[in-house]
N, C-alpha and C positions, 0 to 999 in steps of 0.2 A: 459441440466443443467438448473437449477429454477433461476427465474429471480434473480437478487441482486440486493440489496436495495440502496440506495444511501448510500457514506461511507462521512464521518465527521459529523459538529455539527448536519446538518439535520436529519441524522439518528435519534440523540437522539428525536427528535420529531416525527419519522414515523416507527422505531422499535418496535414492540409488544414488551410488561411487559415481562423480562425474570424472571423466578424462582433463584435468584441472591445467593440464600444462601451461594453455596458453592463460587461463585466468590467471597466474601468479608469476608468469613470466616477464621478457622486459620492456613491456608494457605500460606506460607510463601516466597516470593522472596529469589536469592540466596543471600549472601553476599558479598558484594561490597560497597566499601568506596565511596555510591552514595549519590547526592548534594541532589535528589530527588526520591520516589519511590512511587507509588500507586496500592493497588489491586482492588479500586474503577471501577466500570463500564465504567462509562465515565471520570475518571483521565485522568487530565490537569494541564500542566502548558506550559509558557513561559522561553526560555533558549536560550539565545545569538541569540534572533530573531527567533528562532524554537519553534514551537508550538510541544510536547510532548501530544500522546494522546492513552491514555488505550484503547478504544472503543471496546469494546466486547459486539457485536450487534444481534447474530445469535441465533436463539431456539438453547437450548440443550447446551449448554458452560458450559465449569467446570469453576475450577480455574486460572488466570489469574494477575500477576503482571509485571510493569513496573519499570523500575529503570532507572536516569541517572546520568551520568557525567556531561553531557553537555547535548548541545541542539541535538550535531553529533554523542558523542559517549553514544552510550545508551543500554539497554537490554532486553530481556523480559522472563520470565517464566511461562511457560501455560500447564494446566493438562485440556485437552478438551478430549471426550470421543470419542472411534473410529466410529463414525457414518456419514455421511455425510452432507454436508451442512456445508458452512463458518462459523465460528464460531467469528471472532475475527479480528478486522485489526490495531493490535497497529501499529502507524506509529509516523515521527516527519514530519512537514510539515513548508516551508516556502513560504509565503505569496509574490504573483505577481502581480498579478490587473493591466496589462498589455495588450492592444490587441495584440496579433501575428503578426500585420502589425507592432507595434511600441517596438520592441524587437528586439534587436541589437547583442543578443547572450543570450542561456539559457545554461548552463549545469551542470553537476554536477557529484562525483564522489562516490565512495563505497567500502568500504570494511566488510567484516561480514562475524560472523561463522554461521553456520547451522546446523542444527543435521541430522543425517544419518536416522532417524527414524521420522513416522508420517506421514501426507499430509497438503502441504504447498506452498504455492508459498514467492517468495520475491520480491516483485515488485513496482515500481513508480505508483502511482495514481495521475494522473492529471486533473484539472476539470476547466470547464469555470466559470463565477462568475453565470451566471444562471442554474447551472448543468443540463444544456441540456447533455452537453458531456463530456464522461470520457475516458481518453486514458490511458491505460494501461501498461507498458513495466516491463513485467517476467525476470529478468537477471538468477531467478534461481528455480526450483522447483522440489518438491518430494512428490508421493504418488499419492494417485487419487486424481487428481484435473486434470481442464480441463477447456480452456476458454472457454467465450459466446459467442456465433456466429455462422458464417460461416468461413470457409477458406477460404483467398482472397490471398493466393501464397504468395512469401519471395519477402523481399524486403530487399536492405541492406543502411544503414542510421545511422548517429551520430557516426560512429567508430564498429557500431554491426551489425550482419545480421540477422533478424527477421522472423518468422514465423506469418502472420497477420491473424485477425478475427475479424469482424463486425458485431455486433450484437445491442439487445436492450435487455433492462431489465424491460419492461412497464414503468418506468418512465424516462429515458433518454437514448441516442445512446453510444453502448459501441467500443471501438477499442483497441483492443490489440494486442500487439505486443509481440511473445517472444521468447527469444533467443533462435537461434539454436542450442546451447552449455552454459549448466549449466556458473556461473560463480562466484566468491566470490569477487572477485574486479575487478575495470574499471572506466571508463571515458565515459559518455554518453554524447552527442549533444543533445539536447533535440530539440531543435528548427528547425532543418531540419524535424523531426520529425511531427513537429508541418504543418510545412512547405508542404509536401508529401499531409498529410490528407488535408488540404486546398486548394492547389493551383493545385497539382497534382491529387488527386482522387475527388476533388471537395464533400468533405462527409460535411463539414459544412465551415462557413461563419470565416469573418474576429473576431474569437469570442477573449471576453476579458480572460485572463489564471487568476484565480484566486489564485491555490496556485499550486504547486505542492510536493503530499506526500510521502515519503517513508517507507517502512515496510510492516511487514508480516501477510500474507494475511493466517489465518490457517483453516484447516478443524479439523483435528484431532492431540493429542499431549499426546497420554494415558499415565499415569505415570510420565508426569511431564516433557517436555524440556526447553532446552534453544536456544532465540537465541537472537545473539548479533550483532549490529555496532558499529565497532570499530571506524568506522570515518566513516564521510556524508559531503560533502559540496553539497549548491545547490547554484548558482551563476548567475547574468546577469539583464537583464532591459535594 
């Protein structure tokens, strides 16, 4: 798998010019009685503390809208073409800035639909404040996609039992974790999580957690899908 590039604001500074026509064009989100909506590249905004963000970062992306309620319950609809390579990580992201030694509990919960069709994953993205490190946990995925790494065997942790992978993407160490069984809702521990890579496998230092994000991570979505969070909390400090 080709490396991947850093995902949030930094991208926007180290993503090659994408050909954006069709992502901003008249292309339309579904309808929903939403507070906010952007088809914009890098669309943002702020909502009840959650950072809401378009990010459609990858060569070769089609069309791409976000829409919310909230900062938790939000949507997205994305016509990306069936080829390979990420395309797109709209996520909503709440802000930590916390070191993992001084975190007293992280977690958070999920519910979301998915579509039967395309290649996808849905997964947490979490990053230290110097994105050295990014830790990854798949609760669900469809199509070819596949994580970065190596297999480093299951480990079970936060309420879920994981399939892990340790890799790098030339510019920071990646770990991912992902469920052994697809899932559309749950309750993750985050911070045992946190706890494992640190203390137990000794893969990185007492690092500060900057935010951690949620959403869908897409390759492909020909014709047009949806998907949707109906609810998000991320919780702790």
């Amino acid at each position: 798998m080709a490396p991947k590039p850093l995902r949030g604001t930094v991208r926007a500074l180290i993503a090659p010019a994408l050909a954006l026509a069709a992502a901003v064009g008249p292309a339309s989100a579904p309808a929903h009685a939403a507070v906010w909506n952007s088809c914009d590249q890098w669309g943002n905004t702020t909502l009840d503390g959650y950072i809401l963000y378009n990010n459609i970062w990858g060569s070769g992306a089609g069309s791409q809208c976000v829409w919310a309620n909230s900062g938790t319950n939000w949507g997205v609809w994305a016509d990306h073409p069936d080829t390979g390579g990420i395309k797109s990580y709209p996520n909503s992201k709440k802000v930590i800035n916390k070191p993992i030694s001084s975190l007293g509990s992280l977690t958070s919960t999920y519910r979301v639909a998915v579509p039967s069709a395309g290649a996808y994953n849905t997964s947490y993205d979490i990053w230290d404040t110097d994105h050295d490190y990014e830790i990854m946990l798949w609760v669900n995925h469809h199509g070819a996609v596949g994580p970065l790494g190596t297999a480093q065997g299951t480990v079970s942790l936060g309420g879920h039992t994981w399939n892990v992978y340790k890799g790098n993407n030339g510019a920071n160490e990646v770990f991912s974790f992902l469920r052994t069984s697809d899932s559309a809702s749950g309750t993750v521990n985050i911070l045992p999580v946190l706890k494992w890579i640190k203390d137990t496998k000794g893969w990185m230092g007492d690092e500060t957690i900057g935010d951690v994000q949620f959403g869908y991570e897409i390759t492909s979505s020909a014709g047009g899908l949806d998907f949707r969070t109906d609810s998000l909390t991320v919780s702790g400090g």
